[in-house]
N, C-alpha and C positions, 0 to 999 in steps of 0.2 A: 476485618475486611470481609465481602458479602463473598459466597464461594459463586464462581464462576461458572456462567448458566453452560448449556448446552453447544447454546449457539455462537460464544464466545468462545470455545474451546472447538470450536469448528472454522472459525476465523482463527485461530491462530494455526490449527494442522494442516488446513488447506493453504495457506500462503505461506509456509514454511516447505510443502510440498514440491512448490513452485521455483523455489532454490534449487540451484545444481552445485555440485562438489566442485571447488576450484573456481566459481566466482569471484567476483568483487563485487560487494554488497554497500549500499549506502542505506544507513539505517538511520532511522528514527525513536525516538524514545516512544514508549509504550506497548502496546500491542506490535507496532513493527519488531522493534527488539524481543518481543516473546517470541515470533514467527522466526525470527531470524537464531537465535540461542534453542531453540528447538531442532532448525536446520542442523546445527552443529551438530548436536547431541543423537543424532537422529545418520540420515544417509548424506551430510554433508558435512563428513568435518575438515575438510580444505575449504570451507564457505567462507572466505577473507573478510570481515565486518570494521568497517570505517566508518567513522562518527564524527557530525557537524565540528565538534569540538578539536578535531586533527586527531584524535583515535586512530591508529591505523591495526588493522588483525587484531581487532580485541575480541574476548573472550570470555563477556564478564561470568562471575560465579553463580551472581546472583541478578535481579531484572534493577537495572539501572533506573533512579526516578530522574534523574536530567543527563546530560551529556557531560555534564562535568563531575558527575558520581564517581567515587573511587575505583568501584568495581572494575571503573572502565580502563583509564588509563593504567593500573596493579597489572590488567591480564595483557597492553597490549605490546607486540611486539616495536611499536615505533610510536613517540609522540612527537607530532608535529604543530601547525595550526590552522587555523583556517583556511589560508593562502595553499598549505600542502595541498589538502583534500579537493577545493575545489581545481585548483590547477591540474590536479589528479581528472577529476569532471570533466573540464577542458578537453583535455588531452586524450579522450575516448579510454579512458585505463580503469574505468569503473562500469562493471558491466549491467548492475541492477540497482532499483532504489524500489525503496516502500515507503508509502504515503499514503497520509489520511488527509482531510478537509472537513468543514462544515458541510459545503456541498460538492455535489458532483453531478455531470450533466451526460445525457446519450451520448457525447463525441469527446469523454474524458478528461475535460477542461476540470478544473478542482477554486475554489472558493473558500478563502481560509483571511479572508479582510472585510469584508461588511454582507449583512445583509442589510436589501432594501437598498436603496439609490446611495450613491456613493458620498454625493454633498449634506444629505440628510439621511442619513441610514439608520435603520432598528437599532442594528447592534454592529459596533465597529470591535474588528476582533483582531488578534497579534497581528497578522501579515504573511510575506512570504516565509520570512526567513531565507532558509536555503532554498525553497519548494520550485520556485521557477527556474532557478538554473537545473535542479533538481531533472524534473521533468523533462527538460529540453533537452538535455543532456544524456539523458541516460533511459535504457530499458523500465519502465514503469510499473509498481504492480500496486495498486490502489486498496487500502483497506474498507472497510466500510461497516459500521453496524448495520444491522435492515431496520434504517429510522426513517419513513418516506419520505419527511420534510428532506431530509438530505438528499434525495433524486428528483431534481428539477429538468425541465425541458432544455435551459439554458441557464447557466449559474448567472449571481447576479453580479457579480464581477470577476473577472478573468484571474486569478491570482499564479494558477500554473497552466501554460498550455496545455491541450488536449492533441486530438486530430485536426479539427476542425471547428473556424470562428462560427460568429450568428448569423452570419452570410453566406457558410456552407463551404468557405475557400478553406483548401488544405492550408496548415503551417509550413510554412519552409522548414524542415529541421534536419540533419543529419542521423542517416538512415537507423535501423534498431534500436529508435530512442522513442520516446512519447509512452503513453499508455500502450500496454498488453494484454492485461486482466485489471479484473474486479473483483475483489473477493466479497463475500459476506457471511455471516452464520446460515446462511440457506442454498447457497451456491455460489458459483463460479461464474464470472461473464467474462466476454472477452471482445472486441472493437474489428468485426467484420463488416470489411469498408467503409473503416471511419466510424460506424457509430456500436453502442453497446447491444449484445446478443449473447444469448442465455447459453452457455456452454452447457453446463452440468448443474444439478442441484444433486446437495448434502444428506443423505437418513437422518431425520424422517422427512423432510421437506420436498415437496412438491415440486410443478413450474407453476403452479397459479400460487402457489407460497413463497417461491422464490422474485416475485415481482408483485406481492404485492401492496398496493398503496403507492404505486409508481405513476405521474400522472404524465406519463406519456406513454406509448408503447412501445414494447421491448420484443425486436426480435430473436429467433429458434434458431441456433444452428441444426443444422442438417442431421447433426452426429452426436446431437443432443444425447445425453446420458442422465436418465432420473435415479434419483433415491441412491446416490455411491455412498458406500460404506468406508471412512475413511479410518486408517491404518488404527488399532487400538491398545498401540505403546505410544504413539504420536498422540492421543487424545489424555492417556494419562501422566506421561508426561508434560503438556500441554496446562493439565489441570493443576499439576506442582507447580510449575512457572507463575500461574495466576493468582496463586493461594494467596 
C-alpha cells in the first residue's frame, strides 16, 4: 500500500478533530472510520461509532474494508441491523455523520449517483445508500480530497441534501442536521449562510491553496485562521491508521 501523503493525513486529523467525547457518530467505511478510530484513540474515547451495517459502539482494532468486516461487529457493544441504526437517525439519537461523494457543491448538497445528466450520464455510480437519510438526518461533516472536479457550482444530481437547492430555497430539515463543515487535506470550510466559506487552512497550505481549482468562489470567514498546525500524535497516529 502507497504511504499516505501529507495531506491525507491532514484529512483524517482534522475531522477526527471535529469529534466531541460522548457523541454518537455515524460512520462510514474508509477515511470516515480512519477520522473517527483516531477520535477514539485520541481526546474522544466516549465517541459512540455506529455502522450502516447495525454496528452499534464499535471499536474496531484495525480500519474496517466494509461494514460488514469482522473488526467491526468482535469490538461492538450491541449488533443490530439496519432498521436499529436508521430508526436510531430517525429518532434524533445520532448526533454526527461523516460522508464523502463524488461531488460536492457551495451549499453542501453531495452527488454520489451519476455524473452528467441523469437519462444519459458519463458515469452512473452506486447511489445513496444511507447518505440521504444520512444528511437530513444528522449533524454533517463532509470529507473531501482537494480533487477540483469534485467542487462544482451545483452537483449534477442531488443525492444528499445540502442547505440549499438550485433555486436558492432552503431545505426544510430539522434543526442541527445538514452540513457543518468540509474538510480537506488543505483546510477546513464550513456553510455561513447556506453556502461554503473558508474557515481555516492546514500547514503548509494557504487560502489561495486551500481553494484552489474550485470553479466558483469561495467565501473568508472573518475569523479565518492560515497555516494551523494540527496536533502531531493526531497526525502520527493518523499515519499508522493509513499504513
Amino acid at each position: 500500500m502507497a504511504e499516505p501523503k501529507p495531506e491525507d493525513l491532514n484529512l483524517i486529523a482534522a475531522t477526527a478533530a471535529l469529534l466531541k467525547d460522548g457523541e454518537t457518530c455515524f460512520v462510514g467505511i474508509g477515511v470516515p472510520s480512519l477520522a473517527a478510530m483516531l477520535a477514539k484513540r485520541t481526546h474522544a474515547p466516549n465517541l459512540v461509532l455506529i455502522y450502516e451495517s447495525g454496528a452499534i459502539d464499535a471499536d474496531p482494532a484495525i480500519p474496517p474494508l466494509s461494514t460488514g468486516s469482522p473488526c467491526i461487529p468482535d469490538s461492538s457493544v450491541m449488533i443490530g441491523d439496519c432498521l436499529d441504526v436508521f430508526g436510531d437517525l430517525q429518532a434524533g439519537r445520532i448526533d454526527v455523520s461523516l460522508l464523502s461523494a463524488a461531488q460536492v457543491d457551495r451549499f453542501g448538497n453531495l452527488n454520489s449517483t451519476v455524473i452528467g445528466d441523469y437519462r444519459k450520464p458519463k458515469l452512473r455510480m452506486v447511489g445513496s445508500g444511507g447518505a440521504h437519510d444520512i444528511e437530513s438526518l444528522a449533524r454533517t461533516i463532509i470529507l473531501m480530497p482537494h480533487e477540483p472536479r469534485r467542487f462544482v457550482p451545483f452537483v449534477d444530481f442531488v443525492t444528499s441534501p445540502g442547505t440549499t437547492d438550485r433555486d436558492g430555497r432552503a431545505y426544510p430539515r430539522p434543526t442541527k442536521t445538514g452540513p457543518s463543515d468540509l474538510v480537506t487535506g488543505r483546510g477546513r470550510f464550513h456553510f455561513m449562510g447556506g453556502a461554503l466559506t473558508l474557515a481555516e487552512t492546514f500547514a503548509p497550505f494557504g487560502k489561495a491553496e486551500a481553494t484552489e481549482g474550485f470553479s466558483f468562489e469561495v467565501g473568508v470567514d472573518p475569523s479565518f485562521r492560515e497555516g494551523v498546525a494540527l496536533p502531531p500524535e493526531s497526525l502520527t497516529i493518523a499515519a499508522k491508521l493509513a499504513a
